[in-house]
DRENDO-167476 format. One line per 10 residues: for each residue x, y, z of C-alpha. Coordinates in nm, 2 decimals. Layout:
BEGIN
X Y Z ~ ...
! end
This chain:
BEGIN
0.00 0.00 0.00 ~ 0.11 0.35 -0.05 ~ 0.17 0.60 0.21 ~ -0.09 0.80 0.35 ~ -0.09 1.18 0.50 ~ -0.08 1.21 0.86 ~ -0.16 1.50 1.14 ~ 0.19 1.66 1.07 ~ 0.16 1.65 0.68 ~ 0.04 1.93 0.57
-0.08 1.74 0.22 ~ -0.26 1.43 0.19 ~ -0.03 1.17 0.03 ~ -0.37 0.99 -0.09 ~ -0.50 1.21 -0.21 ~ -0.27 1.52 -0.27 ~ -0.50 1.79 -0.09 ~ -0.30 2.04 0.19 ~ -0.51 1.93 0.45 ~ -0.40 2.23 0.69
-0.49 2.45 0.51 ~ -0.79 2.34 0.38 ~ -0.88 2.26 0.78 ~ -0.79 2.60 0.86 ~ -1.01 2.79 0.66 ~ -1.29 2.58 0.67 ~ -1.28 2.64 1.10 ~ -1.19 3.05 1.04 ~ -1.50 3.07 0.86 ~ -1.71 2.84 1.07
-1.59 3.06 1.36 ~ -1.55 3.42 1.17 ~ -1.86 3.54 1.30 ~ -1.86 3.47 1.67 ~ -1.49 3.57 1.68 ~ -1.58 3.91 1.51 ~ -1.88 3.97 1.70 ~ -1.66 3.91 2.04 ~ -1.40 4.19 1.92 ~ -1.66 4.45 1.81
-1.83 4.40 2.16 ~ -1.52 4.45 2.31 ~ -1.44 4.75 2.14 ~ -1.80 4.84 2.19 ~ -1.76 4.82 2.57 ~ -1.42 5.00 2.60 ~ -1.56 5.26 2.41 ~ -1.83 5.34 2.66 ~ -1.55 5.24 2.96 ~ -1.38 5.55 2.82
-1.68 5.80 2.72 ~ -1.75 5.76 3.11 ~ -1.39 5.77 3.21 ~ -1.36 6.11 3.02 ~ -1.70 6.26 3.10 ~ -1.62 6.14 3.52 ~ -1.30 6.36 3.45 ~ -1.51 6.65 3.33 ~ -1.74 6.62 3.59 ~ -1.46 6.63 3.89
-1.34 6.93 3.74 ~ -1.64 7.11 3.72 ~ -1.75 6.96 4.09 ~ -1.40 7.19 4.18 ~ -1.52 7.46 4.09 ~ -1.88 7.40 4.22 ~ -1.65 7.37 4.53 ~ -1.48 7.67 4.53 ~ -1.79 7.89 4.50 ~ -1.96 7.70 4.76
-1.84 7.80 5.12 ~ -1.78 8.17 5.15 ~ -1.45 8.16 5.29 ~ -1.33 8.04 4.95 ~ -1.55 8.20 4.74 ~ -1.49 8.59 4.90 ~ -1.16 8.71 4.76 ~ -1.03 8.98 4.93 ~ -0.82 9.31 4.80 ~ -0.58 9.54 4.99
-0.58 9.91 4.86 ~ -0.31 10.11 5.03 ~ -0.36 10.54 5.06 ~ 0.01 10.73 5.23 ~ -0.04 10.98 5.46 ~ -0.14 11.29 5.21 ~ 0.20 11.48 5.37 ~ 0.39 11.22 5.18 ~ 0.45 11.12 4.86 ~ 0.22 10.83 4.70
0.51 10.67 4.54 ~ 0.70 10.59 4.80 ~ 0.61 10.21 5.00 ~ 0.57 10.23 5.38 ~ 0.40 9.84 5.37 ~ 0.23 9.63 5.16 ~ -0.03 9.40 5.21 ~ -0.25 9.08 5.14 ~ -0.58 8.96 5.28 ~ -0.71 8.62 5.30
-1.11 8.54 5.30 ~ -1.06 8.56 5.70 ~ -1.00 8.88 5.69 ~ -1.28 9.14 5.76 ~ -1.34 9.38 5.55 ~ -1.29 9.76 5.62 ~ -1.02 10.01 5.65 ~ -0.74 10.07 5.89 ~ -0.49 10.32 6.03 ~ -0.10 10.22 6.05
0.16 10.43 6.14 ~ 0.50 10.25 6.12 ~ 0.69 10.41 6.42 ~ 1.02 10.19 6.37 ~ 1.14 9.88 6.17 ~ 1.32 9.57 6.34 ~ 1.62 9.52 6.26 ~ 1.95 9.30 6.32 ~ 2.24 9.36 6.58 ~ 2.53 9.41 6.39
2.89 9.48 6.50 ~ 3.23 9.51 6.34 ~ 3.61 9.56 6.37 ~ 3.88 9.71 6.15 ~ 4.16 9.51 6.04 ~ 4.47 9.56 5.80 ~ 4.42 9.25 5.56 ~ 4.17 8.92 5.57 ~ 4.52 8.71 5.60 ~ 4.57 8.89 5.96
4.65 8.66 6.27 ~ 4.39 8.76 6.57 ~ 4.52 8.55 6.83 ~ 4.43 8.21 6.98 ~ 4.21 8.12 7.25 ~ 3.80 8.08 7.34 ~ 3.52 8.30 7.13 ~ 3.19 8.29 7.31 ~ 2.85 8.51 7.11 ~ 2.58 8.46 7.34
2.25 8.51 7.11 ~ 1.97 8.68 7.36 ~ 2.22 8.93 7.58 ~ 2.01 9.08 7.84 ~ 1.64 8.89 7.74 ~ 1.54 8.60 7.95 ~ 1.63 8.35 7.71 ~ 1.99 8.30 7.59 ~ 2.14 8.03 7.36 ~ 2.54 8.06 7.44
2.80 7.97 7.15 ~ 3.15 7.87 7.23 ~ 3.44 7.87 6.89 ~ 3.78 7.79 6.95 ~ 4.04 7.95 6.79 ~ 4.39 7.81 6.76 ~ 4.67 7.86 6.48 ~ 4.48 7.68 6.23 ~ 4.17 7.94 6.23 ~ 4.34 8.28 6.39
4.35 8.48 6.08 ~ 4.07 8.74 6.05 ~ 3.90 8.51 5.77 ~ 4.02 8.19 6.00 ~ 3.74 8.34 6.26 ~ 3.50 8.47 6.01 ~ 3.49 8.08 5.82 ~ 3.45 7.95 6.21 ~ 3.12 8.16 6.27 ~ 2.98 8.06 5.94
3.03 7.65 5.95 ~ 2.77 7.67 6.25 ~ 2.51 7.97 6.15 ~ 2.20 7.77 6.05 ~ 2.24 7.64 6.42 ~ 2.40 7.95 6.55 ~ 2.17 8.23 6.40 ~ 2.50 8.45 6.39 ~ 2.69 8.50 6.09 ~ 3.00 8.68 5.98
3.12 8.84 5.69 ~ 3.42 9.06 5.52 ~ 3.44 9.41 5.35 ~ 3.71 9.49 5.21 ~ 3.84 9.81 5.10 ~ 4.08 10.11 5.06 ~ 4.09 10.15 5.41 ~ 4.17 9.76 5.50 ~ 3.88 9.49 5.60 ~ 3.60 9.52 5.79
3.51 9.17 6.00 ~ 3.10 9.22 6.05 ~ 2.96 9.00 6.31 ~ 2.55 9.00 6.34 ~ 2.25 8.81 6.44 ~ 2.07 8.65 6.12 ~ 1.70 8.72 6.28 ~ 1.61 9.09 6.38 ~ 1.42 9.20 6.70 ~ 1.57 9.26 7.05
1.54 8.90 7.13 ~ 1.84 8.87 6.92 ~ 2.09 9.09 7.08 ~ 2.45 8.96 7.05 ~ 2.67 8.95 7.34 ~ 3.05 8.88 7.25 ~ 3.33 8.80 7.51 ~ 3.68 8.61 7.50 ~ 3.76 8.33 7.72 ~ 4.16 8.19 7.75
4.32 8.49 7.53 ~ 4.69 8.35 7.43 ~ 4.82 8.75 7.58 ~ 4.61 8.66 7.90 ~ 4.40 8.96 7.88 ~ 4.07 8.87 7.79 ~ 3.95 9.22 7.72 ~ 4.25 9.44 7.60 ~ 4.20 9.58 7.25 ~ 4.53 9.31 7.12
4.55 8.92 7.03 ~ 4.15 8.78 6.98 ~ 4.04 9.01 7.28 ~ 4.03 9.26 6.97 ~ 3.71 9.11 6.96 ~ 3.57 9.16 7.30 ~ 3.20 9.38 7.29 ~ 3.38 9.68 7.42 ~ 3.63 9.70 7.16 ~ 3.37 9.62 6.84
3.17 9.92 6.71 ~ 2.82 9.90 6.66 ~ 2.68 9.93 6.29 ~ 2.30 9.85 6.38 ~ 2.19 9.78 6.72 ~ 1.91 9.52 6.80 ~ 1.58 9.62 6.70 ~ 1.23 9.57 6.76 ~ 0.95 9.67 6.52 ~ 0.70 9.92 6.63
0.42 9.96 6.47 ~ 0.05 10.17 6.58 ~ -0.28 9.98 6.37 ~ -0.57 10.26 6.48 ~ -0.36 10.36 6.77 ~ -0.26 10.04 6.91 ~ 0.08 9.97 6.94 ~ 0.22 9.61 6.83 ~ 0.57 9.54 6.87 ~ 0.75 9.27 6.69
1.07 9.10 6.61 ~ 0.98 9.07 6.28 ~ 0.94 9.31 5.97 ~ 0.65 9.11 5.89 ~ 0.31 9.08 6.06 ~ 0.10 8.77 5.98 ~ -0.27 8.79 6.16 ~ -0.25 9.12 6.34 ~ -0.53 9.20 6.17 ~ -0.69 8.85 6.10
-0.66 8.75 5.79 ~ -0.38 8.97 5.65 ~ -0.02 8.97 5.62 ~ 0.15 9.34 5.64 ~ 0.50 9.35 5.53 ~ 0.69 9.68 5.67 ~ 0.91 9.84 5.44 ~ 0.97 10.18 5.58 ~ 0.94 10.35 5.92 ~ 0.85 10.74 5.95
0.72 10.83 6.28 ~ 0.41 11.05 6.29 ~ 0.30 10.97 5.92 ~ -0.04 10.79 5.95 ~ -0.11 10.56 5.63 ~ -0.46 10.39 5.53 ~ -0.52 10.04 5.48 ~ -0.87 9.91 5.28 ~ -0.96 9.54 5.27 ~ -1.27 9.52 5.02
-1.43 9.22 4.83 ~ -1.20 9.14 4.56 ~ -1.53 9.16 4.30 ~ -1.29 9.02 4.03 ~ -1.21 8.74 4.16 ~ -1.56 8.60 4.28 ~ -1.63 8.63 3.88 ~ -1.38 8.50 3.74 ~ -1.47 8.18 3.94 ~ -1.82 8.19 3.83
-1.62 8.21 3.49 ~ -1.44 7.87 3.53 ~ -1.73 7.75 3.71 ~ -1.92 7.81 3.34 ~ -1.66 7.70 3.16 ~ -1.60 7.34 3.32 ~ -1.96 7.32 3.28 ~ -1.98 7.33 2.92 ~ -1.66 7.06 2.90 ~ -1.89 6.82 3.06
-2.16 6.93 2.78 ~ -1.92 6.89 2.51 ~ -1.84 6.58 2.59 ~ -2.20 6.43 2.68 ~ -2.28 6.56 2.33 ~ -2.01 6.40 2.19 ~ -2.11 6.08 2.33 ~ -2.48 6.07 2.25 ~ -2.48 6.17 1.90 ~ -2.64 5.96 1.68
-2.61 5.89 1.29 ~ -2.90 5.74 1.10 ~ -2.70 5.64 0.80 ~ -2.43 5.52 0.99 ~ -2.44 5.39 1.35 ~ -2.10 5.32 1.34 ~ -2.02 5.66 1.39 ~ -2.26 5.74 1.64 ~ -2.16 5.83 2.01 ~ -2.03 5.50 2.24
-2.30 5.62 2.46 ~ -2.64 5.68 2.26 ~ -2.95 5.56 2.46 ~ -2.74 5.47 2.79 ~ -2.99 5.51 3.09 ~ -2.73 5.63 3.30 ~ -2.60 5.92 3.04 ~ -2.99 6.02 3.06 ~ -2.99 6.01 3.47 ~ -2.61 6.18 3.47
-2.76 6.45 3.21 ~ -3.12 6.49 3.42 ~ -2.90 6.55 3.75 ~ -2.70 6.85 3.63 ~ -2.95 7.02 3.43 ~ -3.15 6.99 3.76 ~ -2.91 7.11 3.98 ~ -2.95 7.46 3.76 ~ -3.26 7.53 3.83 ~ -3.18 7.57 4.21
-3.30 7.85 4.38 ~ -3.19 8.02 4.72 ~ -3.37 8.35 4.85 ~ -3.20 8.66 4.94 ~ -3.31 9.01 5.08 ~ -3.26 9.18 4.72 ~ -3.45 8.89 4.53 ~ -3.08 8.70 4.40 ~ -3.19 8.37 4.40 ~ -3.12 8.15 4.07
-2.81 8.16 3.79 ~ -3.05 8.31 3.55 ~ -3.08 8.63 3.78 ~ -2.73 8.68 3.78 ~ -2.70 8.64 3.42 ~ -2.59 8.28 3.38 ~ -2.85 8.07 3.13 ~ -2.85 7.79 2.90 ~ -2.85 7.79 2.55 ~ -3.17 7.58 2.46
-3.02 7.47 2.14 ~ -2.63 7.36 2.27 ~ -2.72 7.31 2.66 ~ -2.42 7.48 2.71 ~ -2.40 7.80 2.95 ~ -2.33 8.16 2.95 ~ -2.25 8.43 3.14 ~ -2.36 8.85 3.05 ~ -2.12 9.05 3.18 ~ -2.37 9.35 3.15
-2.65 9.16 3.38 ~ -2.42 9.05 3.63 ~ -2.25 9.35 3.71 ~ -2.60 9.51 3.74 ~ -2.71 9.22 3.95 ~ -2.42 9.21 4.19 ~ -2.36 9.62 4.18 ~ -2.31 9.67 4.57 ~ -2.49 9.36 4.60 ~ -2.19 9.09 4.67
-2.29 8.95 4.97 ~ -2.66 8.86 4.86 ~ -2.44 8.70 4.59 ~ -2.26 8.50 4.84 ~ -2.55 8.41 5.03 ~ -2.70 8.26 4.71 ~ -2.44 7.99 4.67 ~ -2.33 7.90 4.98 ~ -2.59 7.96 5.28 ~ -2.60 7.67 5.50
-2.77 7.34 5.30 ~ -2.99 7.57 5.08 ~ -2.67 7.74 4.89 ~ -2.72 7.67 4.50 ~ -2.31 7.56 4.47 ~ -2.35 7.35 4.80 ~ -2.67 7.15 4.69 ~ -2.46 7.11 4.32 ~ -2.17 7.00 4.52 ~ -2.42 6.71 4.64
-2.53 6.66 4.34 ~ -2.20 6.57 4.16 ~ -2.06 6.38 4.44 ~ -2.32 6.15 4.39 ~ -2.26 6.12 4.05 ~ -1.90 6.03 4.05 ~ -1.85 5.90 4.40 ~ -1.76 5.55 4.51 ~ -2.16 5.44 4.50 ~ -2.22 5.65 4.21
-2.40 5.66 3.89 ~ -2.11 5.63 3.64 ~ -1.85 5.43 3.93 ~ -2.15 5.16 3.88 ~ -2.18 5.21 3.56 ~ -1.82 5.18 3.48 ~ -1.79 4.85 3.71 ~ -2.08 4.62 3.50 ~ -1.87 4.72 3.17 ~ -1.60 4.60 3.30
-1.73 4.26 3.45 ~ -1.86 4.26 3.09 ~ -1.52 4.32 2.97 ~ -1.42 4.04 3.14 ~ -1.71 3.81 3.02 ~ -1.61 3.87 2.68 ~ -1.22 3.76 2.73 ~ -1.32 3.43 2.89 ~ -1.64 3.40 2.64 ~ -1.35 3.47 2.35
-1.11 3.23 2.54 ~ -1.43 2.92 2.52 ~ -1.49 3.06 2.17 ~ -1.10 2.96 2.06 ~ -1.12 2.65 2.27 ~ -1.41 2.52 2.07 ~ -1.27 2.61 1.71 ~ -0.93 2.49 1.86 ~ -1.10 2.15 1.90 ~ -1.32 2.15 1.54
-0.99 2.14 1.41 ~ -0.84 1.89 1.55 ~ -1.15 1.71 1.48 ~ -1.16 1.81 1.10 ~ -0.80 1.75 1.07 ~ -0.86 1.38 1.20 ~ -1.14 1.33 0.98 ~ -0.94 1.45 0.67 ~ -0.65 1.28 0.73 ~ -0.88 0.93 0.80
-1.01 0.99 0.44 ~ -0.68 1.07 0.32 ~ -0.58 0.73 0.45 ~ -0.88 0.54 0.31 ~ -0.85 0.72 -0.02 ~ -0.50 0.62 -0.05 ~ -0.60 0.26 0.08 ~ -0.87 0.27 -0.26 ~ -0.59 0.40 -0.46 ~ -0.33 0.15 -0.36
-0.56 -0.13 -0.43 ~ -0.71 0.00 -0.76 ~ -0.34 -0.01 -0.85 ~ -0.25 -0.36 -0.76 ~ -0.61 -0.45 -0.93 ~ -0.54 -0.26 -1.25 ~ -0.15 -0.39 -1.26 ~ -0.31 -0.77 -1.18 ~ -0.53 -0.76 -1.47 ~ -0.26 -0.65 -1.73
-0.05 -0.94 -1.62 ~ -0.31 -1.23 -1.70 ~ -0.48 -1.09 -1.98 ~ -0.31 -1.22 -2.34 ~ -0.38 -1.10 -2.66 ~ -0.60 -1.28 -2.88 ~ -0.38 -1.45 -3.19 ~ -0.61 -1.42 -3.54 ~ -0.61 -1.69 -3.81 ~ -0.58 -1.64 -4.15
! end
């Protein structure tokens, strides 16, 4: 018998057909449209895992801003407006200022009698390479306040040069506070010793212990730089400052919370020059948040629109989400949530009435500049009271109203999580769906390869037959 095709032959010896392939395409096309239908479902289903990815997005950023209008201490801005005293000139900067929602609005009187500053003292020497003199250098940071903090530097021949000592102070000033430095000029150099933080509290106090001359206090060796023989360039300062008549004293040139909610920063001191300080609503500000607040609005209509678009002559290209029930209960929530209302004395009580509606054609909203500055014209605080009073406010009952939408029990969280179990239907659905094509072909290519063999079987014995035959067959002899 002749031999036949097997499971690894990829042609049928009997009967000269490539099984594999043959095999092949008759399972692809048994299985084409299952396995197709599979990979536009899952494309189908990432599609909309994506459309609510990007419209949750959109919707966090427009809960933000629903968050920043919705609790008046982040919705008030306030501005600083600074007037001299009219005896000096406008130009010139006493303080300046900033104010914080705390702060309460109204003006203020500040005269700035004196400015904190630094103790700073110094000695003359020849050159930087001049040797001092060896022995104990003690700065006491505090002299003559109730708290002290004493520092001890020893100098000895490797560190007795003017910038020998001047190099020891600095290695240890962020734990020090005290810090030296070097001016040189014409006249020689100039060793400056000084406290890094103003105020009194600071007052440096400088003695020598163990002078190599044995005189701790003569004006020779490193008693040069005993307190009575440095001179004073600034002495220790506190600032001084009158706010309507009060005096505050500090150790700083900055005052944080004085008046609450402001920071002053003192620049220059004149005594008997009284200036004016004005904290006002910051008007501005509390629209340009209504701004973004309309603005991340309409991102979140863009993209619902985007989404639920629908094409008659193609659905192909229509949006991932087109009759979703939870697009239609996300989109019935946030138009909702506009129509919120909140009374106030003047009669400020819905977005329309301060000039913020919705265009009936796009959804999308807008904001006239002309009707809100009439509506909030020495109105702000009606304004305020609109959005964020208590649990009535229309930003704090939108606030709600998104967090629902988007939180961990919410519409498009759920929504997100059954496409996903989906999603992972489809790969184990896909995964049977190979299994079973998997075995059709091993079943066809049995089958095939069991006809191969009986064809060539029925070939091999039509040959022996045919070949039999010619053997005992003669031909026939005529007479004549």
């Amino acid at each position: 018998m002749g031999v036949t095709g097997t499971l690894k032959s990829s042609v049928g010896l009997g009967s000269g057909i490539e099984i594999e392939s043959l095999v092949n395409q008759l399972v692809d096309l048994e299985g084409k449209y299952t396995t197709e239908k599979f990979e536009k479902d899952e494309v189908a289903v990432q599609a909309k895992i994506t459309a609510f990815g990007n419209l949750q997005g959109a919707i966090t950023d427009f809960k933000e801003a629903v968050d920043k209008i919705r609790l008046s201490r982040t919705f008030e801005e306030n501005t600083v407006s600074i007037a001299n005293d009219p005896t000096t000139s406008s130009t010139t900067t006493y303080f300046e200022a900033s104010a914080t929602s705390r702060a309460v609005t109204g003006s203020y009187n500040i005269e700035v009698e004196q400015l904190a500053q630094a103790h700073k003292l110094s000695k003359d020497f020849n050159t930087k390479s001049q040797v001092i003199g060896t022995g104990t250098l003690r700065i006491v940071v505090g002299q003559g306040q109730s708290v002290t903090k004493t520092n001890d530097y020893t100098v000895d021949s490797s560190n007795n040069s003017v910038e020998g000592v001047k190099n020891l102070i600095n290695a240890t000033s962020n734990e020090t506070g005290i810090v030296a430095s070097l001016i040189e000029s014409d006249a020689g150099v100039k060793l400056i010793i000084s406290s890094k933080e103003t105020g009194v509290k600071n007052t440096l106090g400088i003695s020598v212990l163990n002078d190599a001359d044995g005189d701790d206090e003569d004006d020779a060796g490193l008693s040069q730089l005993d307190m009575g023989n440095l001179s004073q360039i600034n002495a220790a300062q506190d600032t001084n400052v009158r706010i309507d008549g009060q005096l505050i004293t500090s150790a700083k040139t900055t005052l944080v919370d004085v008046i609450e909610g402001t920071t002053i920063d003192l620049k220059k001191a004149e005594d008997g020059k009284v200036h004016t300080l004005t904290i006002s609503v910051d008007e501005g500000k509390i629209k340009d948040k209504l701004k973004d607040y309309v603005e991340k609005y309409n991102d979140i209509v863009d993209i619902i629109n985007d989404v639920s678009k629908t094409n008659a002559s193609d659905p192909d290209l229509a949006g991932d989400l087109v009759g979703d029930a939870n697009l239609r209960t996300i989109e019935y929530r946030l138009r909702r949530s506009l129509t919120y209302t909140n009374s106030t004395p003047s009669g400020l009580n819905t977005l329309a009435n301060l000039g913020i509606t919705t265009n009936v054609k796009t959804g999308k909203l807008s904001l006239n500049d002309f009707k809100y500055d009439s509506a909030t014209k020495s109105n702000v605080d009606d304004l305020v009271v609109m959005f964020t009073e208590s649990l009535n406010g229309v930003a704090v009952r939108q606030f709600d109203d998104l967090d629902s939408i988007i939180n961990s029990d919410g519409v498009i969280t759920k929504a997100s999580q059954k496409l996903n179990d989906r999603l992972k239907e489809i790969t184990v659905e896909k995964a049977e769906h190979q299994l079973r094509l998997e075995r059709r072909r091993i079943f066809l290519t049995l089958r095939f390869a069991s006809l191969d063999t009986l064809l060539g079987q029925l070939q091999a014995t039509g040959d022996f037959v045919s070949q039999s035959l010619s053997k005992s067959v003669e031909p026939l002899a005529f007479k004549k």
